[in-house]
N, C-alpha and C positions, 0 to 999 in steps of 0.2 A: 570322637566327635567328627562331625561330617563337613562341619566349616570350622574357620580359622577367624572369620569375622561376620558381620552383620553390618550390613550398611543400609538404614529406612529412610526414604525420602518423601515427604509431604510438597508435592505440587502447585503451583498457583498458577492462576492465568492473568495477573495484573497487568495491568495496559502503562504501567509505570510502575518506575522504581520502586520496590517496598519493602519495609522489613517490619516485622512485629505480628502482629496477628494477619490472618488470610494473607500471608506471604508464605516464600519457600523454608521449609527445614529440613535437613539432614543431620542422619546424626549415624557414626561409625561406633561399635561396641566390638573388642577383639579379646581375645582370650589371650592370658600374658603369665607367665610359672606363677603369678600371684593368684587366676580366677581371673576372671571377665572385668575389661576395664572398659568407660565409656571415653574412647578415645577423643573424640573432638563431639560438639554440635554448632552446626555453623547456620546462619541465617543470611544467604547470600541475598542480594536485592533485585538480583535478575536472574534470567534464566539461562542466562548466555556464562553468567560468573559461574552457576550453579555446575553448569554441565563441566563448566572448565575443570570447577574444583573437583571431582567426580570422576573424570574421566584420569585428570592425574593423580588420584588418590588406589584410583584401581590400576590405570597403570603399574605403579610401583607395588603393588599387590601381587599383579601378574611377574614382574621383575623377582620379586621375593619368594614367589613359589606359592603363593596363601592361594588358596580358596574363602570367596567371599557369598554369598547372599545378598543380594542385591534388591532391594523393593522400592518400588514405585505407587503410589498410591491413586492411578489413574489406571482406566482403560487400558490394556493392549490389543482388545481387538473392539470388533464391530458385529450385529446380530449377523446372523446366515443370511448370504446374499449380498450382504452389501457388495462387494465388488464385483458381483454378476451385474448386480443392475447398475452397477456405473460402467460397464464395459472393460472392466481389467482382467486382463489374462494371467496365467502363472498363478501360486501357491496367494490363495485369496490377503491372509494377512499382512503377506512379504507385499504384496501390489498393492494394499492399503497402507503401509508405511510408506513403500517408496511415491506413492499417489500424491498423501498429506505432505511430504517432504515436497514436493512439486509445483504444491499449489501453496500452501502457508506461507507468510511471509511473517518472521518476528525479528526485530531490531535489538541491537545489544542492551537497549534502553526497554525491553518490553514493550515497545508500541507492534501491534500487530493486525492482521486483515482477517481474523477468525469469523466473523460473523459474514463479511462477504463473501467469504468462502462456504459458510454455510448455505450462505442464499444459493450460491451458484450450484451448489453439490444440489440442494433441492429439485433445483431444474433440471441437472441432468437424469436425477433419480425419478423424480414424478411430472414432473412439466408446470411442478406450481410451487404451494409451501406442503413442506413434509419431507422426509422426515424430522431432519432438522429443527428445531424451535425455540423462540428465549432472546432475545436483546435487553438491554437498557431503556427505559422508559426517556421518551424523546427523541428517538434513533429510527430510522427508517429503512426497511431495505427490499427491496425488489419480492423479494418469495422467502422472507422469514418473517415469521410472526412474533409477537411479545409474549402473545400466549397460547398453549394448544389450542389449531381450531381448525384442526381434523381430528378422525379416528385411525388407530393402526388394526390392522397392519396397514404399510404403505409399499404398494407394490410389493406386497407378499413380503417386510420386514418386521418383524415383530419391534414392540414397542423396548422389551427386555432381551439382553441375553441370559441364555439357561443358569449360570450364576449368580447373574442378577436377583432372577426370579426365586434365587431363594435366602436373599436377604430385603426382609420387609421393607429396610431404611434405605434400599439400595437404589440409587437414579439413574435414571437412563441415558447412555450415552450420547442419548438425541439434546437433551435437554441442555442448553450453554450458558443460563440467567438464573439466576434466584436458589433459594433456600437449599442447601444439596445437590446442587447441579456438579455434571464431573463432564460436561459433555467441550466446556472447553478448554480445562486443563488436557484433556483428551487430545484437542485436537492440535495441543499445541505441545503437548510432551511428546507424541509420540512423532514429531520430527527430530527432537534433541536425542529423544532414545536411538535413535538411527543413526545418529552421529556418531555414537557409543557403538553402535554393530558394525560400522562399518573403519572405525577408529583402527590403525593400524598397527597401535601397539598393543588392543589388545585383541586381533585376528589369532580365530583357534582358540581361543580362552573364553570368551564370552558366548554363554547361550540362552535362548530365551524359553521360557519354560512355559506352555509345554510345546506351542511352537516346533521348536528344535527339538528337545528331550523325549517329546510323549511324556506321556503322564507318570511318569517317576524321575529319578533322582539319580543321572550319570553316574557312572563310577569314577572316582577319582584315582589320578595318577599321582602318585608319590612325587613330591618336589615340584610337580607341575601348577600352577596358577591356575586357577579355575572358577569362572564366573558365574554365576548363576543368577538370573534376571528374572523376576517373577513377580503380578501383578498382586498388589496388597490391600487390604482393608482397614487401617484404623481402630476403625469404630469397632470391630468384632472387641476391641478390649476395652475395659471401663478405667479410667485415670483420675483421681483424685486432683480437683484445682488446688494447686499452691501458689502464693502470695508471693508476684513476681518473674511469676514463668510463664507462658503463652499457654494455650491446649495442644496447639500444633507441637511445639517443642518436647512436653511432656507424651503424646503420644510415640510420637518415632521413637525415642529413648524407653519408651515401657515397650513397645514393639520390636524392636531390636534385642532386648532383655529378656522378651518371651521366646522368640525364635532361639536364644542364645541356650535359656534353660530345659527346653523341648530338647534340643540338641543335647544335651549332656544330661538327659534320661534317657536317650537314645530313639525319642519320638517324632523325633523334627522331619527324619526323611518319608515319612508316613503320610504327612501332607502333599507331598505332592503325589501320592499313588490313592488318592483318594477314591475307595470303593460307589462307584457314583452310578444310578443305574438308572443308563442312559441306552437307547436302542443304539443302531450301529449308525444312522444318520445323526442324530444326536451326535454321537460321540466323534464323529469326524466333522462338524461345526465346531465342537470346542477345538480340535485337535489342530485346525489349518485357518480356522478363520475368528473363532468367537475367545478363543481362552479360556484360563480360569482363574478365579479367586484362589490365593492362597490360603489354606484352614476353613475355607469352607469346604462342607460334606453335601 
């Protein structure tokens, strides 16, 4: 098998503490001389506990030699362009993480400035509202709407990115409010994910897929620790509700279980070399700036 563990994380973007449903969940599943064990599922109540627990969970991974898989259930990147038209230089995605890291502000307690930051991203990108879109009913802000009220593209950004566009349920990064929106768990994990690339214990170990990798699956070193960080979908699996457990908790734990047994048919690393046919501009937006879905084709 190709990993040593599985570790699935369900996102929130709660402006307070929470635990129970639309909160954070993680959950570690590792293979042990018995078969696959569901190591821990933890329900931290902030983001700041989450990243902690996380970060020393892999840590000691990397210590121990594992290879892990790593999923997050948000965005890692943004459509083509984004960070042409906000004026960032360098490798598009890397200048959108360390961007979001720059300007995001989230407190240990989840209070955070996601939607002014929206606003403000707006104006730099179009001079008004767009692309951005989505608040709280009651809430105000300079150049964010509550609800589309424009059309995309916006300054030549599509409304989707290319993996988006080929899950029907799938919302658009833009989108920060309401029913399926992922636009600001988005905007808020992927400063914490940055914390983790830049984390010092685990330099050299951690990569972001495909980002870093290109669209397959490093080869791994014997005894070496080795991370692999790749944006996830949930929903691609259907979970049965049982009486007493959240959705969120049963997902990561059926998703973590599916990666586990793909892996030990020997199908797992197939996902990430997904045959995708894509022109060559295409495929160097997902490659540097847009990303991809893990298991989608």
């Amino acid at each position: 098998m190709r990993f040593d563990a599985y570790l699935v994380v369900d996102w929130s973007a709660s402006s307070t503490p929470k635990r129970g449903r639309d909160s954070i969940w993680w959950t570690l599943a590792a293979w042990t001389r018995r078969g696959l064990r569901l190591e821990r599922t933890l329900n931290p109540s902030t983001r700041a506990e989450a990243l902690e627990d996380i970060g020393n969970r892999l840590a000691r991974a990397v210590a121990d030699g594992v290879s892990v898989l790593v999923g997050f259930d948000f965005a890692l990147g943004y459509p083509r362009g984004t960070a042409a038209a906000l004026g960032l230089g360098g490798e598009p995605w890397r200048a959108l993480w360390d961007e979001w890291n720059r300007v995001v502000r989230d407190t240990p307690e989840n209070g955070n400035n996601r939607f002014d930051v929206a606003s403000a991203l707006n104006v730099r990108i179009s001079g008004g509202t767009g692309p951005f879109w989505g608040h709280p009913q009651g809430q105000a802000f300079p150049s964010l709407t509550a609800t589309r009220a424009f059309s995309y593209p916006v300054r030549g950004l599509a409304e989707k990115r290319l993996a988006d566009a080929r899950l029907p349920r799938a919302q658009p990064v833009w989108k920060l409010c309401g029913i399926g929106s992922v636009g600001s768990q988005t905007l808020l994990g992927i400063p914490r994910l940055r914390q983790l690339l830049v984390d010092p214990r685990l330099a050299g170990h951690l990569h972001v897929w495909p980002f870093q990798t290109g669209l397959t699956l490093p080869s791994r070193t014997p005894g070496m620790g080795q991370l692999i960080v790749a944006e996830v979908y949930p929903s691609l699996l259907t979970v049965t509700a049982r009486e007493g457990y959240v959705k969120d908790q049963l997902q990561v734990e059926a998703l973590a279980r599916h990666f586990a047994t793909l892996d030990a048919e020997g199908t797992l690393a197939s996902l990430f070399s997904p045959s995708l046919e894509l022109g060559p501009a295409q495929r160097a937006s997902v490659l540097h700036e847009e990303g991809w879905i893990l298991g989608v084709r």
